[in-house]
C-alpha positions as CSV (number, residue, x, y, z in Angstrom):
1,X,22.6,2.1,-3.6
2,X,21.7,5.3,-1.5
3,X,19.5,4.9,2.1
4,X,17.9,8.0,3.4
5,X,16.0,8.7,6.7
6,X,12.8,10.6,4.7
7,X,10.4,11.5,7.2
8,X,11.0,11.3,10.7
9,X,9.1,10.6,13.6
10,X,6.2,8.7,11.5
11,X,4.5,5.1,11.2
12,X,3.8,6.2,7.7
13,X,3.0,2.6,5.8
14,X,4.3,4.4,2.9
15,X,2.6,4.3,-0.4
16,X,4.3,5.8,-3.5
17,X,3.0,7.3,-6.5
18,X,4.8,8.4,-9.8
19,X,3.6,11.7,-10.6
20,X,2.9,13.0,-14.8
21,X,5.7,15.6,-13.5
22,X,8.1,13.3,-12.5
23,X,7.7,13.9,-8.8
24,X,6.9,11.4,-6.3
25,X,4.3,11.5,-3.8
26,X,4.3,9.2,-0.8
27,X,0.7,8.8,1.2
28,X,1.5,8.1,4.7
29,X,-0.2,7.9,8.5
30,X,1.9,10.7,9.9
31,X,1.9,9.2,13.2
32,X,4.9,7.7,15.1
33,X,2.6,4.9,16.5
34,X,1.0,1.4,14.4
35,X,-2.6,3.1,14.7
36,X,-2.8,3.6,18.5
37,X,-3.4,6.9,18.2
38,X,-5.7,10.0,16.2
39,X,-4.1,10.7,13.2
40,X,-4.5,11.7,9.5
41,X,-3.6,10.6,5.5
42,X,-0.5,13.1,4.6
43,X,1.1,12.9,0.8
44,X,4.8,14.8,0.9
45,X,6.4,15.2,-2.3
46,X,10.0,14.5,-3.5
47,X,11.8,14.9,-7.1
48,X,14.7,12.4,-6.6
49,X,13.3,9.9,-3.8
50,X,16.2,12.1,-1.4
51,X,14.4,15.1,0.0
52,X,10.7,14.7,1.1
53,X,8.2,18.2,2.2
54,X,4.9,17.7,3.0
55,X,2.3,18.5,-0.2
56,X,-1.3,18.1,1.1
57,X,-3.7,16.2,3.8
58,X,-5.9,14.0,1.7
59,X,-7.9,12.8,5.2
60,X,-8.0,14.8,8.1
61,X,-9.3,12.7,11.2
62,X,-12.4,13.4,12.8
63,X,-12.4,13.5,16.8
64,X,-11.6,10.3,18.3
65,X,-10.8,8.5,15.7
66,X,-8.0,8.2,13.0
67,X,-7.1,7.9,8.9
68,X,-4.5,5.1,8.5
69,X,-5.3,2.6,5.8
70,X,-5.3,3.4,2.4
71,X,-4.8,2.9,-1.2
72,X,-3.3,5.7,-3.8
73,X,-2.9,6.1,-7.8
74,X,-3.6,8.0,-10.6
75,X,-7.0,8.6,-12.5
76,X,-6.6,8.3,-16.2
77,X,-7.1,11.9,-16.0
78,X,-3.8,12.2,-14.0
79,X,-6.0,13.1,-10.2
80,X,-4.6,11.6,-7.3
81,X,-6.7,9.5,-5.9
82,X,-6.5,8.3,-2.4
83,X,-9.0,5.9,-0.7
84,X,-8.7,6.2,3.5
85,X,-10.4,4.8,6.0
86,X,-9.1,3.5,9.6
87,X,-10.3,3.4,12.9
88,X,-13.2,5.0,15.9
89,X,-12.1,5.0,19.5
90,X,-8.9,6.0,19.5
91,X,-7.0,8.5,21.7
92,X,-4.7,11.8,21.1
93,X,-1.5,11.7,20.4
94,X,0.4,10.2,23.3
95,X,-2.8,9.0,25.4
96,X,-3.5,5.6,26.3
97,X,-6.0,4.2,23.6
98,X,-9.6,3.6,24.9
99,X,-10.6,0.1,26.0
100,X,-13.2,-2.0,23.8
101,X,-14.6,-2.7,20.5
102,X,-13.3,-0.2,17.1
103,X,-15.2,-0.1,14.1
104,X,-13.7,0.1,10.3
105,X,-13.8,3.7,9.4
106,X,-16.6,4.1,5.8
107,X,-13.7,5.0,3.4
108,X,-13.4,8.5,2.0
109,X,-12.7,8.7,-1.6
110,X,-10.6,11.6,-1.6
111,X,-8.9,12.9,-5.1
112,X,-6.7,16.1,-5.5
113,X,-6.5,17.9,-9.7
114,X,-3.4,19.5,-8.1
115,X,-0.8,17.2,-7.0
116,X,-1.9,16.5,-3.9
117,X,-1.8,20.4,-2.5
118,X,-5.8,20.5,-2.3
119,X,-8.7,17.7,-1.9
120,X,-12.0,17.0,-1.9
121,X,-14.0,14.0,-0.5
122,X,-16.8,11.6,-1.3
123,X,-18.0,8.4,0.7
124,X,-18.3,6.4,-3.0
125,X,-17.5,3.0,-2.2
126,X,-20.6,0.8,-2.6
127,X,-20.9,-2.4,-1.2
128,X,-23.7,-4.6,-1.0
129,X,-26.5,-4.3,1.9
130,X,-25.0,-6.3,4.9
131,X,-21.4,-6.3,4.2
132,X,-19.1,-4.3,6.9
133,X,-17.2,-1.7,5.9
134,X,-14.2,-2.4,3.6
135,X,-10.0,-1.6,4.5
136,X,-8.5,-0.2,1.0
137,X,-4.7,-1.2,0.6
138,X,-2.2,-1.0,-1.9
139,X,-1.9,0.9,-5.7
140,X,-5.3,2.2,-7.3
141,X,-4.5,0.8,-10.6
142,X,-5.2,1.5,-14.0
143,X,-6.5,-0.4,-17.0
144,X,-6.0,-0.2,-20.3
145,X,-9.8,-0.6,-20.7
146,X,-10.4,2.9,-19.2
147,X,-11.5,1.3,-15.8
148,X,-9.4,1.7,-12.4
149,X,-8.9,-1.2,-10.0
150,X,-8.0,-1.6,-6.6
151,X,-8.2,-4.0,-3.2
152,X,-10.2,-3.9,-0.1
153,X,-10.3,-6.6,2.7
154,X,-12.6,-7.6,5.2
155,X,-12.4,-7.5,9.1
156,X,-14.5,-10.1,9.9
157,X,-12.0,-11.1,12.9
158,X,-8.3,-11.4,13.4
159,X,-8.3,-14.7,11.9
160,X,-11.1,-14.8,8.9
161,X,-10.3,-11.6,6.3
162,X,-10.8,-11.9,2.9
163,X,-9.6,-9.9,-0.3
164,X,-11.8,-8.2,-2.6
165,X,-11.2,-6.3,-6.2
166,X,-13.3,-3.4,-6.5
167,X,-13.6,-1.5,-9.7
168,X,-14.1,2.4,-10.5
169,X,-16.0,3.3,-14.0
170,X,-16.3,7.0,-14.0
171,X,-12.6,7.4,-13.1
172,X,-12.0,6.8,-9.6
173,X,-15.1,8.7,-8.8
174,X,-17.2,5.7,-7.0
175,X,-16.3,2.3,-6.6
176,X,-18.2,-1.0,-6.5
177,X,-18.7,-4.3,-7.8
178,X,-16.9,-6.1,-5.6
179,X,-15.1,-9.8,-6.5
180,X,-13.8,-11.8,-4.2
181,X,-9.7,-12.8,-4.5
182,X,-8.9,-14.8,-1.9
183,X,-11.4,-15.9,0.9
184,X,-11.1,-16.2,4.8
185,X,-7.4,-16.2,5.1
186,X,-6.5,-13.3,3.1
187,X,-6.4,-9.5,3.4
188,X,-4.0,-6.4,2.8
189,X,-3.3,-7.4,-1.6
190,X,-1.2,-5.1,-3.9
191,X,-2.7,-4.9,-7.5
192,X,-0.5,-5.3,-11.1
193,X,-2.3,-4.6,-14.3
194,X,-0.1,-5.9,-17.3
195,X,-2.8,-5.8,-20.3
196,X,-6.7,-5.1,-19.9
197,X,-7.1,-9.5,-19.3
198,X,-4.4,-10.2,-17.2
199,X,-3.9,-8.8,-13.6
200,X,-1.6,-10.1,-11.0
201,X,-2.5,-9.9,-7.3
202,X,0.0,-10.3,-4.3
203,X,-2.1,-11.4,-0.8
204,X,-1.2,-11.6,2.2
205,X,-2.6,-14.5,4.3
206,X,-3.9,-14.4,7.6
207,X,-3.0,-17.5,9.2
208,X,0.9,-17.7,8.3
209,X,1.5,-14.1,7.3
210,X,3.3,-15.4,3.8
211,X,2.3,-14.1,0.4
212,X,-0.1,-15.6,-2.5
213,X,0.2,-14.6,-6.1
214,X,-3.7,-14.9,-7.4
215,X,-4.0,-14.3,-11.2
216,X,-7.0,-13.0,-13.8
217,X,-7.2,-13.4,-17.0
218,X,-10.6,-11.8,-17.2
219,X,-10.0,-8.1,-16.1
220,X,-10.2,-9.4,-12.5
221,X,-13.8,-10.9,-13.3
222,X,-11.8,-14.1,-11.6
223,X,-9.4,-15.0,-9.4
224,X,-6.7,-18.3,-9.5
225,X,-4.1,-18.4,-6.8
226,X,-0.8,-19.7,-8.5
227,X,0.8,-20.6,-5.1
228,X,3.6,-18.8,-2.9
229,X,5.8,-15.7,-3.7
230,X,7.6,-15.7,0.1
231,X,7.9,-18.1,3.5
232,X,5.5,-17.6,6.5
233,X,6.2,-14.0,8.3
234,X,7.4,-12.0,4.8
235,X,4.4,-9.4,3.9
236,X,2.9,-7.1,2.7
237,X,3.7,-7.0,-0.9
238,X,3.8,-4.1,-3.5
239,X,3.9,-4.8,-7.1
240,X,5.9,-2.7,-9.9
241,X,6.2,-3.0,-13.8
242,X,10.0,-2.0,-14.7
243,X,10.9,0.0,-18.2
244,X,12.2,-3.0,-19.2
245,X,8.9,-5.1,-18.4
246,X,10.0,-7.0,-15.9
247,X,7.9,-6.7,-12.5
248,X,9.2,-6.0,-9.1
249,X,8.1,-8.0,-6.1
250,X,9.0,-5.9,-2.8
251,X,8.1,-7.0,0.8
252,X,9.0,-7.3,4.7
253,X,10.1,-10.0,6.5
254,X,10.0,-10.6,9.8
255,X,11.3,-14.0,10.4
256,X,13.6,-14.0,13.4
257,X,17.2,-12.5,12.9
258,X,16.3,-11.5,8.9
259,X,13.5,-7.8,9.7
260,X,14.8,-6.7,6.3
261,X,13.4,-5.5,3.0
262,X,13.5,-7.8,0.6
263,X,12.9,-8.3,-3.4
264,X,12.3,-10.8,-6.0
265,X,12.2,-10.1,-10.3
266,X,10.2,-12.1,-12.8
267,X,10.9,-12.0,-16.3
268,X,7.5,-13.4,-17.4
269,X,4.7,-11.8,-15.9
270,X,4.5,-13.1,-12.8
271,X,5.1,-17.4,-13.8
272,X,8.3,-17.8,-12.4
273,X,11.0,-15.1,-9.9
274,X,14.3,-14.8,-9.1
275,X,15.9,-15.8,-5.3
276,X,15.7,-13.0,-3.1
277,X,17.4,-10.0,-2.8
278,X,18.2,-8.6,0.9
279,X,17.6,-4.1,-0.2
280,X,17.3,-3.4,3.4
281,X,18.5,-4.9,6.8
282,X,16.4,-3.1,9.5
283,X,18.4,-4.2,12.1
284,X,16.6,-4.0,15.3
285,X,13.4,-2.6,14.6
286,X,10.6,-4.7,15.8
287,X,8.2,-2.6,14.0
288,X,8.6,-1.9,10.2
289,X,9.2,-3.2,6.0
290,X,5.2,-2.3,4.3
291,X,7.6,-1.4,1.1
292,X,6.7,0.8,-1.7
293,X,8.5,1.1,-5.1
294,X,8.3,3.5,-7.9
295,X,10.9,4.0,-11.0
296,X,12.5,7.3,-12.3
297,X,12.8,8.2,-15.5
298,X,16.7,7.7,-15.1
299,X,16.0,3.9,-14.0
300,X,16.2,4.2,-10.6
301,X,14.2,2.6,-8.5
302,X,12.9,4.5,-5.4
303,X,12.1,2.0,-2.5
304,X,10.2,3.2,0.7
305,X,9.5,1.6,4.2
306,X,9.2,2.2,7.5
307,X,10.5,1.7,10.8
308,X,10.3,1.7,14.4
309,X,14.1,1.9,15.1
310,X,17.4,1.8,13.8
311,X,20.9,1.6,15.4
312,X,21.7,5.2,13.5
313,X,18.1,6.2,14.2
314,X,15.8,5.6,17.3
315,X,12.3,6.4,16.5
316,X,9.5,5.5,14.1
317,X,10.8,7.3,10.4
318,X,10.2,6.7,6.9
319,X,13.3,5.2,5.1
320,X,14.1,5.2,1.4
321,X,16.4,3.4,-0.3
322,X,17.6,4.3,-4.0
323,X,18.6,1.3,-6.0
324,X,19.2,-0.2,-9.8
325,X,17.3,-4.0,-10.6
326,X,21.0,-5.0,-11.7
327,X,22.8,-3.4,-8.9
């Protein structure tokens, strides 16, 4: 197991994506504050998981506002998509944030036929007359079915989100026909496609902060939460589908004395999962985990996080850890 300190001086909320090259990009916020200030969607490139440069700026903030939330995959046609949206009323870098009400940012639809070097942009999500603006989070999946899937949530208030599937039929060019996952006490869900039926859904609840594992065995038609993947505090989750076929739970904790990295395996799609496994203890950060994983063609599996502070490292970064499932 190798740990890196990938991109400095960033909040990032890292999301990885498994390029047809064999490259990784990781969409991040590039700025080294949770959201507080302006700031923009970067994707830097690496060919290990080791050594990161930056590759392109999928969403470039408008004045007074900033690009922070998204969601990222690939297009069956191999385009990186990104959806970004985030937040009005915020300051520049290193000013105090203006007092009162922010809105949701409409997402951009941005997708790159380059690797992420160039973009262009749409505003393609539809959503039905009255319903606020949606936050995109976690992988833009792929179906078998030639359809792409991904998860918005709703900001009603701090303490009533809910998670919604949204589905792309023309290849991640617009979005829409939103179905509810989870109501009222869930919002930022990672996405798992295993056949064209059956998706799995990781959500994060609102109310204890643990994680839900909702199932579909419709195409994500439907929704059925199967119960808890993780204890009060341990979130976001990201979702991976090993070479071997088993799938890869990663999340954060934040439980007091254990702000770590943590992972769990299931050997059966999601109906039962190993004990924990502690990949990375971030000490004393008070700000960090929103894991990421992706798997080489070697079988390594590339982990990403982030940070606000470690004893060897003092300021917000991007950390990776490199890893085997049998380590």
């Amino acid at each position: 197991m190798a740990r890196f300190i990938a991109i400095d001086n960033v909040c990032a909320w890292p999301n990885l994506t498994f390029m047809p090259d064999h490259s990784v990009i990781a969409t991040i916020f590039n700025q080294p504050c949770h959201g507080a200030w302006e700031g923009d969607v970067e994707c830097w490139v690496s060919s290990d998981g080791g050594r990161w440069e930056l590759r392109g700026v999928p969403a470039t903030h408008e004045s007074g506002t900033n690009r922070m939330n998204v969601a990222a995959g690939l297009a069956h046609d191999d385009s990186l998509i990104v959806i970004a949206s985030g937040w009005s009323s915020k300051a520049p870098q290193g000013e105090e944030q203006p007092a009162g009400f922010r809105d949701v940012l409409i997402p951009w639809v941005c997708r790159s036929t380059d690797g992420g070097r160039s973009w262009e942009r749409t505003e393609t999500v539809t959503m039905p007359d009255g319903m606020p603006p949606l936050i995109p989070f976690g992988d833009i999946v792929r179906s078998p079915d030639g359809t792409l899937g991904v998860s918005f949530y709703s900001w009603h208030d701090r303490q009533k989100n809910t998670a919604y599937f949204l589905r792309s039929r023309d290849d991640g060019r617009t979005w829409g026909e939103p179905v509810i996952i989870g109501a009222d006490d869930y919002n930022e869900t990672d996405l798992l496609c295993l056949d064209a039926g059956r998706w799995l859904a990781a959500v994060r609840t609102v109310k204890d902060q643990h994680l839900d594992l909702f199932v579909s065995e419709d195409g994500g038609q439907s929704w059925t939460c199967q119960g808890p993947l993780t204890l009060p505090l341990q979130h976001p989750a990201h979702l991976l589908q090993l070479a071997d076929s088993r799938i890869l739970l990663v999340y954060g904790t934040r439980t007091r004395g254990q702000y770590w990295v943590a992972a769990r395996l299931s050997a059966d799609e999601g109906r039962t999962w190993s004990a924990p496994i502690l990949l990375v203890d971030l000490e004393d950060a008070t700000d960090g985990g929103y894991p990421s994983s992706v798997q080489l063609q070697d079988g390594t599996i590339v982990t990403a996080y982030y940070a606000n502070q470690i004893r060897a490292h003092r300021r917000y970064h991007m950390g990776v850890v490199r890893w085997h499932a049998d380590d």
